[in-house]
LUMNU-51899 format. One record per residue: x, z negated, y negated of N, C-alpha, C, O in turn; residue number from 1; residue in one letter; chain. Coordinates in steps of 0.05 Angstrom, whole numbers. Layout:
LUMNU-51899
+--------+--------+--------+--------+--------+--------+--------+--------+--------+--------+--------+--------+-----+---------+--------+
!   n_px !   n_pz !   n_py !  ca_px !  ca_pz !  ca_py !   c_px !   c_pz !   c_py !   o_px !   o_pz !   o_py ! num ! residuo ! cadena !
+--------+--------+--------+--------+--------+--------+--------+--------+--------+--------+--------+--------+-----+---------+--------+
!      X !      Z !      Y !      X !      Z !      Y !      X !      Z !      Y !      X !      Z !      Y ! NUM !       a !      A !
...
+--------+--------+--------+--------+--------+--------+--------+--------+--------+--------+--------+--------+-----+---------+--------+
This chain:
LUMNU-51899
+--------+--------+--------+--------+--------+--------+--------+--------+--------+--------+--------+--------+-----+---------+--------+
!   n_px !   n_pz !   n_py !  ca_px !  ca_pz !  ca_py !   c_px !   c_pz !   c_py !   o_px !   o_pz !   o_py ! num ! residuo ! cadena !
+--------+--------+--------+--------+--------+--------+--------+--------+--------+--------+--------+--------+-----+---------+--------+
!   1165 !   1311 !    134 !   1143 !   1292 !    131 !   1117 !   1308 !    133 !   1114 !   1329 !    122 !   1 !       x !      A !
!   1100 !   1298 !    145 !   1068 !   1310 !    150 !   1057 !   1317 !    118 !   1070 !   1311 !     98 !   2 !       x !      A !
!   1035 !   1329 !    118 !   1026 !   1339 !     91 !   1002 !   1313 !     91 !    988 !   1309 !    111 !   3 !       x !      A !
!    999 !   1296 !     65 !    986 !   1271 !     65 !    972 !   1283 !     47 !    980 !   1305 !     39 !   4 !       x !      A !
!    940 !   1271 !     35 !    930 !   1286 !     12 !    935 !   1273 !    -13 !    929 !   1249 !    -14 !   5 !       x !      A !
!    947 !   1285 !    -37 !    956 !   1272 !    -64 !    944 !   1251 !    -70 !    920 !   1249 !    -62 !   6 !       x !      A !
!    953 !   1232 !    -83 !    947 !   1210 !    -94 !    932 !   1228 !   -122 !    942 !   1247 !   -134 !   7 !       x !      A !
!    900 !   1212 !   -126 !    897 !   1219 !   -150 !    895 !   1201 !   -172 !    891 !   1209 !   -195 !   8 !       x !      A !
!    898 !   1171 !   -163 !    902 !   1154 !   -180 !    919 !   1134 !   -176 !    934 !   1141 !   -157 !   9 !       x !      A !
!    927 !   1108 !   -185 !    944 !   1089 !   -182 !    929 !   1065 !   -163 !    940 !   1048 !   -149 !  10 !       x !      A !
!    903 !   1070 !   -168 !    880 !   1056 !   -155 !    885 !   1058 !   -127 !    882 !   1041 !   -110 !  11 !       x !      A !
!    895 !   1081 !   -125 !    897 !   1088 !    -86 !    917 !   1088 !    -76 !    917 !   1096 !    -52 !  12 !       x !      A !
!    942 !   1080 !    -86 !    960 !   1071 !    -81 !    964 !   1050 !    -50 !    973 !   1055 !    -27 !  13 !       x !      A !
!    953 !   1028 !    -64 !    945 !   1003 !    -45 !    927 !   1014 !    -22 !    937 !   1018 !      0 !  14 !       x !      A !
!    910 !   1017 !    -24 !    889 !   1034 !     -3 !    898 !   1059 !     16 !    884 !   1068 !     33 !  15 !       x !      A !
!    925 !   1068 !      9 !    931 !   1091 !     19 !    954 !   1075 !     33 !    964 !   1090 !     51 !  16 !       x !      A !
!    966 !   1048 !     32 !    987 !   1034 !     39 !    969 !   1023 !     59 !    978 !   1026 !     81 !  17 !       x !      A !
!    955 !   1016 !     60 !    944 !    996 !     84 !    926 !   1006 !    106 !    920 !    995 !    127 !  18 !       x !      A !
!    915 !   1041 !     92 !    920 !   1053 !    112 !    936 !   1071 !    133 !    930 !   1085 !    152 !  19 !       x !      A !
!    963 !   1063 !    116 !    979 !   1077 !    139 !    990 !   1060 !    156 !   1002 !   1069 !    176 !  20 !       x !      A !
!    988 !   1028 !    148 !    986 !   1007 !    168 !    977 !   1005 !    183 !    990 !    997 !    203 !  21 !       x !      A !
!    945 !   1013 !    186 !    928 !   1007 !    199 !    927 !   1026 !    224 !    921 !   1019 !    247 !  22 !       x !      A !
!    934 !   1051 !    216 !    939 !   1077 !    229 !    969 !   1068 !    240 !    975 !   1091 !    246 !  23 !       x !      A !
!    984 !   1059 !    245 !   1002 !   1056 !    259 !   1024 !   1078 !    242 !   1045 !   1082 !    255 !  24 !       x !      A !
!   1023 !   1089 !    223 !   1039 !   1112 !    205 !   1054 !   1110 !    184 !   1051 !   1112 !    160 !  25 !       x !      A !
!   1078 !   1106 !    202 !   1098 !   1098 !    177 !   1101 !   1123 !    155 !   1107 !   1116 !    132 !  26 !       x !      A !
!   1098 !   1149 !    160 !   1100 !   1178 !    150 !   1072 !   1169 !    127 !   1078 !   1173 !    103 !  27 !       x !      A !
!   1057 !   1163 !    129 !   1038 !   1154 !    111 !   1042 !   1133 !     94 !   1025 !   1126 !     76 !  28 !       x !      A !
!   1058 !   1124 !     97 !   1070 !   1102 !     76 !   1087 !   1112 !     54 !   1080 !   1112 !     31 !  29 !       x !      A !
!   1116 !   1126 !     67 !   1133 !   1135 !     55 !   1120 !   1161 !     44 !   1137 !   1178 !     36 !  30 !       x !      A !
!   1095 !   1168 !     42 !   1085 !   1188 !     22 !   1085 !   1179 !      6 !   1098 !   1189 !    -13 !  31 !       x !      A !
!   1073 !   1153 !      1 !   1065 !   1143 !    -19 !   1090 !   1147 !    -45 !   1084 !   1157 !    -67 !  32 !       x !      A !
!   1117 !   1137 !    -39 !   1140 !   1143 !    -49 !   1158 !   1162 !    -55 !   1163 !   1179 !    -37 !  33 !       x !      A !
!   1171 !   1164 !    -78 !   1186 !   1179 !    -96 !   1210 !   1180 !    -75 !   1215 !   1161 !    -60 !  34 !       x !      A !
!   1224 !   1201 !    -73 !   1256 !   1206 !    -44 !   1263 !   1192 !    -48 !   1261 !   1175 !    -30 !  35 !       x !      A !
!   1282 !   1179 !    -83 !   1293 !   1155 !    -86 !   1273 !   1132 !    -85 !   1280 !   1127 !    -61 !  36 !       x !      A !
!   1258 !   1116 !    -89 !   1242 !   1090 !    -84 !   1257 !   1079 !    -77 !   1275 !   1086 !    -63 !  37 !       x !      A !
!   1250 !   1051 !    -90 !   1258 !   1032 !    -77 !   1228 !   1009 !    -69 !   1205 !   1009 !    -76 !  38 !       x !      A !
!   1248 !    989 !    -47 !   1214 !    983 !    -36 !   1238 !    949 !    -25 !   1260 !    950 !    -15 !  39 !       x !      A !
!   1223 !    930 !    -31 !   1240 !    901 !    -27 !   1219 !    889 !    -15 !   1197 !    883 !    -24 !  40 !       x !      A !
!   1229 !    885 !      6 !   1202 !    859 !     29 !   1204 !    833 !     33 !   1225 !    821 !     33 !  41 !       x !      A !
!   1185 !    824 !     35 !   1177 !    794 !     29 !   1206 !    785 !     44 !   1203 !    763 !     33 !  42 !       x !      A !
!   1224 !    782 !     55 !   1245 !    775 !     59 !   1269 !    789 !     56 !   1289 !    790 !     70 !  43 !       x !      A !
!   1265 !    800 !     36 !   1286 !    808 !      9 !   1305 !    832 !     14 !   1320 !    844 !     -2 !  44 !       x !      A !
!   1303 !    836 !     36 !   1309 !    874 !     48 !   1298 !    890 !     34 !   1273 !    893 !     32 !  45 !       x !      A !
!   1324 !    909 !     14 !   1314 !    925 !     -5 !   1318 !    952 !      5 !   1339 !    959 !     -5 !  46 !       x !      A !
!   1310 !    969 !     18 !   1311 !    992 !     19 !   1305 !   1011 !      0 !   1285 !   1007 !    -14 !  47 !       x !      A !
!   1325 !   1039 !     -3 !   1329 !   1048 !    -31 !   1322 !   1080 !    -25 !   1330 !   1098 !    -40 !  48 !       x !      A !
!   1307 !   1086 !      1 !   1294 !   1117 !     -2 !   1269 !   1122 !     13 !   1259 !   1105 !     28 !  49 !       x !      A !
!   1261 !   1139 !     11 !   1236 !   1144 !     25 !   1245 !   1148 !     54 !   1228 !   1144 !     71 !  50 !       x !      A !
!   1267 !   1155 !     60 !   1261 !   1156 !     92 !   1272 !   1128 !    104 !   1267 !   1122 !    127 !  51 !       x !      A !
!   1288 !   1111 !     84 !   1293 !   1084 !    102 !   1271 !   1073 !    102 !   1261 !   1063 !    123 !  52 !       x !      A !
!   1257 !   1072 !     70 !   1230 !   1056 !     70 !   1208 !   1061 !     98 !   1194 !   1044 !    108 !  53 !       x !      A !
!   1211 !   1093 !    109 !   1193 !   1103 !    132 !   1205 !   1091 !    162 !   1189 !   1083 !    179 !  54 !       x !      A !
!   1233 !   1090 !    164 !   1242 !   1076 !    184 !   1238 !   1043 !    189 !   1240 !   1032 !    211 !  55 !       x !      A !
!   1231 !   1030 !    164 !   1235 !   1007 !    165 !   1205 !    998 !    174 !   1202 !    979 !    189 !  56 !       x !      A !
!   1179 !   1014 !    162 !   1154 !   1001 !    175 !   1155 !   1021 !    191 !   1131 !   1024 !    198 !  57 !       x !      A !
!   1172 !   1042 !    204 !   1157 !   1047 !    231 !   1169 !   1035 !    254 !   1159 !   1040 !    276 !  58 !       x !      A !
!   1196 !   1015 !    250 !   1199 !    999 !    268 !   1179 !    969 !    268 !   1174 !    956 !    288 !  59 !       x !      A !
!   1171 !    965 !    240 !   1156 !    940 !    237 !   1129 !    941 !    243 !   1117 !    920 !    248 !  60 !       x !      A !
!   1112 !    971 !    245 !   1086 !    982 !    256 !   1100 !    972 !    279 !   1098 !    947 !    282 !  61 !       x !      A !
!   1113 !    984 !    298 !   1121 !    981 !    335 !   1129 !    954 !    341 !   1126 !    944 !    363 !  62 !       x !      A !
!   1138 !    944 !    321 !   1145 !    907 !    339 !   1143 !    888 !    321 !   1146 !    867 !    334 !  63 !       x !      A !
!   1141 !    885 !    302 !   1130 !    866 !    284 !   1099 !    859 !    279 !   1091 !    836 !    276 !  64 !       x !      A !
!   1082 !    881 !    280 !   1057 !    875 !    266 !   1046 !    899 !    281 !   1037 !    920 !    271 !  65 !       x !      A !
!   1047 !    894 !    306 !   1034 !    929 !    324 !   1006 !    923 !    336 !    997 !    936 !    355 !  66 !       x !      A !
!    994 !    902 !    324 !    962 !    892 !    325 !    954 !    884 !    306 !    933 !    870 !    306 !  67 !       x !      A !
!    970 !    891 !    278 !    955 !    876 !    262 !    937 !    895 !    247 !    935 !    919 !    255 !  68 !       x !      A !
!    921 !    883 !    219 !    906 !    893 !    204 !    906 !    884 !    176 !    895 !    865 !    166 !  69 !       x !      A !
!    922 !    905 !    163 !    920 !    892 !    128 !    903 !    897 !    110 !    912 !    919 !    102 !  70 !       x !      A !
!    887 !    894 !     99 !    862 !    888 !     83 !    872 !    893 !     45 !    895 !    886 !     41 !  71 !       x !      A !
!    861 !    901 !     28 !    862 !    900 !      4 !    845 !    886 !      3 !    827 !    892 !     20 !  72 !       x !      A !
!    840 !    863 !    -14 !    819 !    849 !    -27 !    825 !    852 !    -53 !    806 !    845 !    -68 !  73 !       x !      A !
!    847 !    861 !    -67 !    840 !    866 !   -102 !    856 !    884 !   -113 !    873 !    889 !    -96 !  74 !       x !      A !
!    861 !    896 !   -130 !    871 !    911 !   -150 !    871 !    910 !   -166 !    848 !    908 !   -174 !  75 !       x !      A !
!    889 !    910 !   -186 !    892 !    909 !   -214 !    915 !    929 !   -224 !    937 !    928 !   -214 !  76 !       x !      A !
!    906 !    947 !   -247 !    920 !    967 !   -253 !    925 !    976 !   -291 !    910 !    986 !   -308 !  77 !       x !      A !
!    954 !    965 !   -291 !    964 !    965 !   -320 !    971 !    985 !   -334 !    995 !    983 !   -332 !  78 !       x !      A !
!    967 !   1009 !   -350 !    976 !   1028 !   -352 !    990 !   1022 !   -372 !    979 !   1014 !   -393 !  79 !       x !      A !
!   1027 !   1026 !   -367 !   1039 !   1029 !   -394 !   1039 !   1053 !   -407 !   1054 !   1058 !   -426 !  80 !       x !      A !
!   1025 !   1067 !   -400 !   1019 !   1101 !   -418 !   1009 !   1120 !   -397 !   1013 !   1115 !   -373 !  81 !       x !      A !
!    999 !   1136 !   -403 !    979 !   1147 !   -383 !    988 !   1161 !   -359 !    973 !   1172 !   -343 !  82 !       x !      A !
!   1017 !   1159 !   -358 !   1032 !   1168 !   -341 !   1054 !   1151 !   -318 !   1067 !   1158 !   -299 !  83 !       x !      A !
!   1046 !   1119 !   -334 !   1066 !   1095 !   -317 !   1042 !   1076 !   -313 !   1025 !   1074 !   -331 !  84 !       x !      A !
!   1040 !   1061 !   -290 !   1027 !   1042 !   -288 !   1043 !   1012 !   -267 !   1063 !   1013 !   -252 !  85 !       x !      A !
!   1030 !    994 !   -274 !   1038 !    973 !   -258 !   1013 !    967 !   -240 !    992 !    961 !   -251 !  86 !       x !      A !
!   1014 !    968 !   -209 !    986 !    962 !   -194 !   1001 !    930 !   -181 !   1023 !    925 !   -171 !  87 !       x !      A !
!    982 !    916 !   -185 !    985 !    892 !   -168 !    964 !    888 !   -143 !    944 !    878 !   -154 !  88 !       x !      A !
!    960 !    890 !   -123 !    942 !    884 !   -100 !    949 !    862 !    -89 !    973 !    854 !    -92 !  89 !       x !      A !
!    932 !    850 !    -77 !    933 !    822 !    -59 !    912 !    832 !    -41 !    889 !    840 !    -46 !  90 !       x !      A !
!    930 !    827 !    -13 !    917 !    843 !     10 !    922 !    814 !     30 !    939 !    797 !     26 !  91 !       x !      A !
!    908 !    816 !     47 !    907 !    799 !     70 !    917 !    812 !    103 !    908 !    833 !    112 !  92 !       x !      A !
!    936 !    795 !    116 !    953 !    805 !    136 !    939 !    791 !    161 !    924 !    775 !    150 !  93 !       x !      A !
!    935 !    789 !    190 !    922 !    789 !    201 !    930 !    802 !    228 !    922 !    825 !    233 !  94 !       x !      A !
!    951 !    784 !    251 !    942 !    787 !    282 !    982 !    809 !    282 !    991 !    829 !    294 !  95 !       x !      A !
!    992 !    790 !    263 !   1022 !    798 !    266 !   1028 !    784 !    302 !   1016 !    765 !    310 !  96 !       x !      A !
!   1046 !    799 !    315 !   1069 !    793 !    341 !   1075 !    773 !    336 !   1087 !    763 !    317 !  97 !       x !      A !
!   1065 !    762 !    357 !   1088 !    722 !    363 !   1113 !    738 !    365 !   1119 !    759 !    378 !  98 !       x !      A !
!   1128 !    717 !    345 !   1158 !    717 !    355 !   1170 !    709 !    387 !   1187 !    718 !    402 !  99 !       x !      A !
!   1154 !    691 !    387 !   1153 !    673 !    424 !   1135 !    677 !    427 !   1117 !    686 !    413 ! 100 !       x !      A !
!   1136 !    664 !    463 !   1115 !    665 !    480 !   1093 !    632 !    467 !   1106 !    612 !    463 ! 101 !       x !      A !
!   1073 !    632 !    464 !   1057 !    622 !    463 !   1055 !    602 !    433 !   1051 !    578 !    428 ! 102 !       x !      A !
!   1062 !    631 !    413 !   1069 !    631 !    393 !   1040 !    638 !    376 !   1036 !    658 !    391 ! 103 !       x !      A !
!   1025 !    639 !    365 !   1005 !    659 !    353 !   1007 !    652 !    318 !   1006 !    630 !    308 ! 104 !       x !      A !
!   1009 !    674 !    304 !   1028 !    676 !    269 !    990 !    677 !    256 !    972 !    694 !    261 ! 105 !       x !      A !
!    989 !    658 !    241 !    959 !    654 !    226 !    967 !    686 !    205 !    984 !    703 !    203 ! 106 !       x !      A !
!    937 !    676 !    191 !    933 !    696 !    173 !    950 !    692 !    143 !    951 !    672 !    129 ! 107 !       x !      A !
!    963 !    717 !    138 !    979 !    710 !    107 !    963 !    740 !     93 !    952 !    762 !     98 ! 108 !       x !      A !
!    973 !    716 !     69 !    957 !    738 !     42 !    994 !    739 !     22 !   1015 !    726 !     24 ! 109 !       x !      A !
!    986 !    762 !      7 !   1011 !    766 !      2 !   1003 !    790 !    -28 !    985 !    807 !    -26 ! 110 !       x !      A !
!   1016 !    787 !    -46 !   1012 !    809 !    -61 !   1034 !    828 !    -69 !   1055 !    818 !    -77 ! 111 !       x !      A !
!   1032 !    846 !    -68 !   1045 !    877 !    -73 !   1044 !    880 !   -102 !   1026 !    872 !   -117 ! 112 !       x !      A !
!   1067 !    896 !   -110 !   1072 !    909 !   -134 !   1083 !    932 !   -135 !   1105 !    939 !   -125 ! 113 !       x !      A !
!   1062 !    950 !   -151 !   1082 !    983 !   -142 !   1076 !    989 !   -164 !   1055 !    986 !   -176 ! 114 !       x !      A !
!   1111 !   1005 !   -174 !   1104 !   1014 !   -200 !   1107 !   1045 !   -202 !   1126 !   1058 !   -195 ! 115 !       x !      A !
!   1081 !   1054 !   -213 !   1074 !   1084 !   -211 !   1079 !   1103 !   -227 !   1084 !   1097 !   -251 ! 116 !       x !      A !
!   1078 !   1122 !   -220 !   1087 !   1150 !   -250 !   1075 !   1175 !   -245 !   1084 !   1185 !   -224 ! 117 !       x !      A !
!   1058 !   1191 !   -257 !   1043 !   1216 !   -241 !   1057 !   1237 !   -253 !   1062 !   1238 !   -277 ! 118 !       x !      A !
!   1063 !   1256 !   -235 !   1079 !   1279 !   -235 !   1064 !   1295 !   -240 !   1041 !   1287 !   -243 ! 119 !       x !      A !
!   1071 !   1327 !   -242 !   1036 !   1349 !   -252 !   1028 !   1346 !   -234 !   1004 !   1341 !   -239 ! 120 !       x !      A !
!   1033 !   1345 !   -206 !   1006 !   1341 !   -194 !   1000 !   1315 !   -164 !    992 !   1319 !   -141 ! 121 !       x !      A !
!   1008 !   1295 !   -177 !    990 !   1272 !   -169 !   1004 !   1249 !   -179 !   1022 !   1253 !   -196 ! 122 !       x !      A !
!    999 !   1220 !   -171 !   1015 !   1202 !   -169 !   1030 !   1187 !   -148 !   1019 !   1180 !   -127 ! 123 !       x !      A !
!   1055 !   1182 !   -154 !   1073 !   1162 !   -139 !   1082 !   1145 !   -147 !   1078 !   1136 !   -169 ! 124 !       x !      A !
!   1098 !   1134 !   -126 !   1110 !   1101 !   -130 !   1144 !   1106 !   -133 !   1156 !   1120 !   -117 ! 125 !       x !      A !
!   1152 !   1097 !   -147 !   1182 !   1088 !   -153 !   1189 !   1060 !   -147 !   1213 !   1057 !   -149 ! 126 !       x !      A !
!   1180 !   1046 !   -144 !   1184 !   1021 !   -129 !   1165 !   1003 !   -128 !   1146 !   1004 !   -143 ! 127 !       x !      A !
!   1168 !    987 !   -113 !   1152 !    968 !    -95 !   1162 !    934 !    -88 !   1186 !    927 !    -86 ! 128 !       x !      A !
!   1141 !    919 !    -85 !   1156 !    900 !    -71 !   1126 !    872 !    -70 !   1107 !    863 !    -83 ! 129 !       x !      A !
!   1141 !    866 !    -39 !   1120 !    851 !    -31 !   1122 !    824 !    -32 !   1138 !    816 !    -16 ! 130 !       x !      A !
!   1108 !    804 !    -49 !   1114 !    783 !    -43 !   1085 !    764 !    -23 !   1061 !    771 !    -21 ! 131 !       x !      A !
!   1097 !    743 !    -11 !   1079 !    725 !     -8 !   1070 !    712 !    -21 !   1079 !    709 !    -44 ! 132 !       x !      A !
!   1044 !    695 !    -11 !   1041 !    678 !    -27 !   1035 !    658 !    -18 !   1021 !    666 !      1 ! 133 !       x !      A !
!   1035 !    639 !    -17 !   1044 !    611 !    -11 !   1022 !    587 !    -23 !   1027 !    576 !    -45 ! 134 !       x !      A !
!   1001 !    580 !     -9 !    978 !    565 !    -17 !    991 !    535 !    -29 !   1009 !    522 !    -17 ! 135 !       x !      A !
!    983 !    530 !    -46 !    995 !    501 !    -54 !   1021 !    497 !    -53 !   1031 !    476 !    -45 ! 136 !       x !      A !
!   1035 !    519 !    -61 !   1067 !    517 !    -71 !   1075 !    528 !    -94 !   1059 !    546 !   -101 ! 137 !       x !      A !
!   1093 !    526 !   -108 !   1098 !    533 !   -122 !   1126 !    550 !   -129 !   1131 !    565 !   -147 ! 138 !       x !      A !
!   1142 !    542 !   -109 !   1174 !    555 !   -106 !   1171 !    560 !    -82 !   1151 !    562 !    -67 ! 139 !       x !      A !
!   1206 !    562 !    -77 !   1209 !    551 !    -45 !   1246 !    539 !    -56 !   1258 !    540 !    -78 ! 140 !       x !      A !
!   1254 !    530 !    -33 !   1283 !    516 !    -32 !   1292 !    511 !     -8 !   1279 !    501 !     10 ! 141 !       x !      A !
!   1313 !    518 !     -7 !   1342 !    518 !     17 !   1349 !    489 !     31 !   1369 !    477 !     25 ! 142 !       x !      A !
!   1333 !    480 !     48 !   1344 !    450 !     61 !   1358 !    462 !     90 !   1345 !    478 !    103 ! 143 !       x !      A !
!   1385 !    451 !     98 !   1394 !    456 !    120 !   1397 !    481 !    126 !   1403 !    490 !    148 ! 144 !       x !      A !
!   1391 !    494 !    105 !   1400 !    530 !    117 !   1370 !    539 !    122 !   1362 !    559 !    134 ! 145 !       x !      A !
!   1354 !    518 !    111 !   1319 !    534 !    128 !   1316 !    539 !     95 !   1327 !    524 !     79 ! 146 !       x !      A !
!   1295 !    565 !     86 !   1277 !    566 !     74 !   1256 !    557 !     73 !   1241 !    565 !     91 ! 147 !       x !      A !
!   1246 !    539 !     56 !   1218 !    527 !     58 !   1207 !    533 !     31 !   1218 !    543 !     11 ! 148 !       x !      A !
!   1175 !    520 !     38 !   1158 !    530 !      7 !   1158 !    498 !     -2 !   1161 !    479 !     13 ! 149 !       x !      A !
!   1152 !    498 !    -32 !   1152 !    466 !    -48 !   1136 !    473 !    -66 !   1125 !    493 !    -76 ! 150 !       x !      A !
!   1138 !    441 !    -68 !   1108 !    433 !    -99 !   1128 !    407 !   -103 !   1138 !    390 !    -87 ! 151 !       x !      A !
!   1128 !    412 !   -131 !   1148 !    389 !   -146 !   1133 !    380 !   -165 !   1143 !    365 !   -182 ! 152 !       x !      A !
!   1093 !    389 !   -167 !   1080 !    369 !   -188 !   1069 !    344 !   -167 !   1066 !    345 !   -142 ! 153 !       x !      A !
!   1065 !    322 !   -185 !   1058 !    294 !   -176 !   1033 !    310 !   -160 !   1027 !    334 !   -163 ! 154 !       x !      A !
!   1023 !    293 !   -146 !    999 !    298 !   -138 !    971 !    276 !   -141 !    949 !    283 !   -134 ! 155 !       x !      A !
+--------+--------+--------+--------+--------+--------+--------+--------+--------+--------+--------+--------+-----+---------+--------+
């Protein structure tokens, strides 16, 4: 793996994830992570090391999302002791690959969870996981074998 520069907080976690998105660098992602990590994606593929986690967005950088641009818009950072933290970010996704031809995928916002631990000398992630988020829903539920999102208050 390339030499990345240490994490010096839990704060840069998220910021150091979206730019190795942005950079097309899956090797910059899987810095971010502990050898063992685990890392679970918004469609529930759990990968359990740093180098599958590196294989899995550097196939999803090349054909999934190979124009897009992900954004942090927030951070929030829990420290369970000065050495564990919980970071939550909510980042905005932007200019993902049509699946089809004359297909075009809007903008999704989605929030991340990585939970951190600093070693003597910097911090990492031991696991991860991304969820979406879903404007005016509240679950989702299984009709016909499709996944969909729901709202089950009156309106």
């Amino acid at each position: 793996m390339n030499s990345y520069p240490l994490l010096t907080s839990p704060e840069e976690i998220p910021l150091r994830f979206a730019e190795g998105w942005n950079e097309r660098d899956a090797g910059k992602i899987a810095a971010i992570f502990d050898e063992d990590a685990d890392f679970v994606n918004v469609a529930g593929i759990w990968w359990r090391n740093r180098e599958d986690i590196r294989k899995a967005h550097d196939y999803g950088l090349r054909v999934i999302f190979k124009d897009s641009d992900l954004k942090v818009t927030k951070t929030e950072v829990k420290y369970l002791s000065e050495s564990v933290a919980i970071v939550h970010a909510r980042m905005r996704l932007k200019g993902q690959t049509p699946e089809k031809d004359g297909e075009k995928p809007e903008m999704r916002f989605n929030i991340f969870t990585f939970v951190a631990h600093k070693t003597e000398s910097r911090w990492s992630c031991a696991a991860a996981q991304n969820t979406d988020m879903l404007p005016g829903k509240e679950t989702n539920k299984v009709v016909g074998g499709v996944l969909q999102p729901a709202y089950y208050r009156k309106k």
